[in-house]
C-alpha positions as CSV (number, residue, x, y, z in Angstrom):
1,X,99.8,112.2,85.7
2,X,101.7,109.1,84.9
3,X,100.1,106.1,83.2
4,X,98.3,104.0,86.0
5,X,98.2,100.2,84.6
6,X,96.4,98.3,87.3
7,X,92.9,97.2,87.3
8,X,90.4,99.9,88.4
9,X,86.8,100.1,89.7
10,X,83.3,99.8,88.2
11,X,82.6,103.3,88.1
12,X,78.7,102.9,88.2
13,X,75.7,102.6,90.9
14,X,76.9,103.1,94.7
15,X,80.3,102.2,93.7
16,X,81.0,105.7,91.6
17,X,78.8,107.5,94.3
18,X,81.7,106.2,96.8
19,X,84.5,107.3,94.3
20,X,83.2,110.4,93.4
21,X,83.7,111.7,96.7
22,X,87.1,110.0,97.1
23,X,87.5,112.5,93.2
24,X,86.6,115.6,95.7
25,X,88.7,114.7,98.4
26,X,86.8,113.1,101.0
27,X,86.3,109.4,102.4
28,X,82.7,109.2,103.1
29,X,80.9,105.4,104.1
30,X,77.1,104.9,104.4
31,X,76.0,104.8,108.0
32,X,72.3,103.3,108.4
33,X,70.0,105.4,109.5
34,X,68.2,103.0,112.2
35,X,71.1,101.3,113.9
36,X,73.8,103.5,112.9
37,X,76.0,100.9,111.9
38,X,78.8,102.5,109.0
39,X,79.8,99.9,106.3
40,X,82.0,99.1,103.2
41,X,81.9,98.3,100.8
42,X,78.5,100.2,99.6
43,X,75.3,98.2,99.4
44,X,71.6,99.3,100.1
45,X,70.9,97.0,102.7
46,X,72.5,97.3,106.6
47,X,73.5,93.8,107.3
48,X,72.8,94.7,110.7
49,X,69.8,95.3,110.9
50,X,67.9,95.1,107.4
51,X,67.2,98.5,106.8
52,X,67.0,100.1,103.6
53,X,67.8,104.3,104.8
54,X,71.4,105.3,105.1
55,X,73.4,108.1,104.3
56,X,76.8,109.0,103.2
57,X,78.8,110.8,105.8
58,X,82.3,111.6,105.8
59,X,84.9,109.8,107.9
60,X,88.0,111.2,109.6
61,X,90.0,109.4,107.7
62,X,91.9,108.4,110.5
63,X,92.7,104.9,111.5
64,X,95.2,102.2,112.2
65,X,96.4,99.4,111.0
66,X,94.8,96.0,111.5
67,X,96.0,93.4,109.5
68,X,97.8,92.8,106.1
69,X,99.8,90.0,103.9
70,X,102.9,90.6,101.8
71,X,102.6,90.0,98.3
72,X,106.1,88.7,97.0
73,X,104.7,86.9,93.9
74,X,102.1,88.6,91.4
75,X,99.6,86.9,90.5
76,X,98.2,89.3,88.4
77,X,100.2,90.7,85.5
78,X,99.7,94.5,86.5
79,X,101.5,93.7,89.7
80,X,104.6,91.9,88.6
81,X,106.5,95.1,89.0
82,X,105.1,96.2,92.0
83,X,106.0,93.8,94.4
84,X,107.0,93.2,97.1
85,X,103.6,95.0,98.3
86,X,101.5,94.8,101.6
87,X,97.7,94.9,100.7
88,X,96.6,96.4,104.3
89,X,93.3,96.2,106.3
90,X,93.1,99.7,108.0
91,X,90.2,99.9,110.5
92,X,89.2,103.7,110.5
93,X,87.6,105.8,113.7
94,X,84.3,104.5,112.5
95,X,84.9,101.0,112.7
96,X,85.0,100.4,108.8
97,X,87.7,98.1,107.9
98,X,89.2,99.2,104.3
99,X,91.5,97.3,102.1
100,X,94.1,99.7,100.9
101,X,98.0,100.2,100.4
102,X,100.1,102.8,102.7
103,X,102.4,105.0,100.7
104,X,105.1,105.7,103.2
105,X,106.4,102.2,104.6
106,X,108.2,99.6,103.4
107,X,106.1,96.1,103.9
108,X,108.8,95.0,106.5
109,X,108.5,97.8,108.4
110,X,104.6,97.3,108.9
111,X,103.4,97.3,112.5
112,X,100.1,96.5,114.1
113,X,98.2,99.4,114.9
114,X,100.4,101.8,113.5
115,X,98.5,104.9,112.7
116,X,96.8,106.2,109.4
117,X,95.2,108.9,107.6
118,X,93.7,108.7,104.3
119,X,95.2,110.2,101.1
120,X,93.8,110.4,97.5
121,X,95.6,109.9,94.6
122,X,94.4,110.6,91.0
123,X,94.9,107.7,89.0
124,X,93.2,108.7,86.0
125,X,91.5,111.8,85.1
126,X,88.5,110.3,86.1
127,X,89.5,107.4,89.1
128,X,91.1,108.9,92.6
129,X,91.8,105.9,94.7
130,X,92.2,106.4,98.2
131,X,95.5,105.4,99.7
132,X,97.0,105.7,103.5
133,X,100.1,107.1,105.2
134,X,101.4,106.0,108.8
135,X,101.4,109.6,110.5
């Protein structure tokens, strides 16, 4: 595994829940269990509809693109050698909307609902980030 210098999650409460499924492979959001409503990032609250019961259940993985900004300049030293980079909104089958990077394509050749699917990359022995690839 090579050395991985950019900033990294808080790997505690429902934030390490989330990445410890990303660590086993899978994408999962909470969905409440009253309205049904999936979100990101994880919280105990639905903003919908102010309930308190969810679950975790896993996603396709599966989306497309939505939105995203290229990054020409770093503003943060970790990324000077990283750019250019396109920081991408992917809106998934479930309706989440999930800041990530795609793997595969070149910032300029970014498109509007190009299609995604999730990929996990271990980052540290203990930190697998999930990252996308146009399919």
């Amino acid at each position: 595994m090579s050395e991985y210098n950019k900033p990294l999650p808080e790997m505690e409460g429902l934030t390490k829940e989330f990445y410890d499924f990303c660590k086993a492979g899978e994408l999962r959001f909470q969905r409440c269990c009253k309205c049904n409503t999936f979100r990101h990032v994880p919280r105990e609250i639905c903003a919908e509809c102010n309930s308190f019961e969810w679950q975790w259940v896993a996603s396709s993985g599966k989306g497309n693109v939505y939105s995203w900004t290229v990054v020409e300049r770093a503003l943060h030293p970790d990324f000077i050698d990283a750019t250019p980079l396109a920081p991408v909104i992917i809106e998934l089958e479930e309706g989440v909307r999930f800041l990530s990077n795609i793997t595969n394509v070149a910032p300029q050749e970014l498109k509007m609902g190009m299609p995604v699917q999730v990929e996990f990359k271990a980052v540290t022995d203990d930190v697998c980030l999930p990252f996308f690839r146009a399919i």
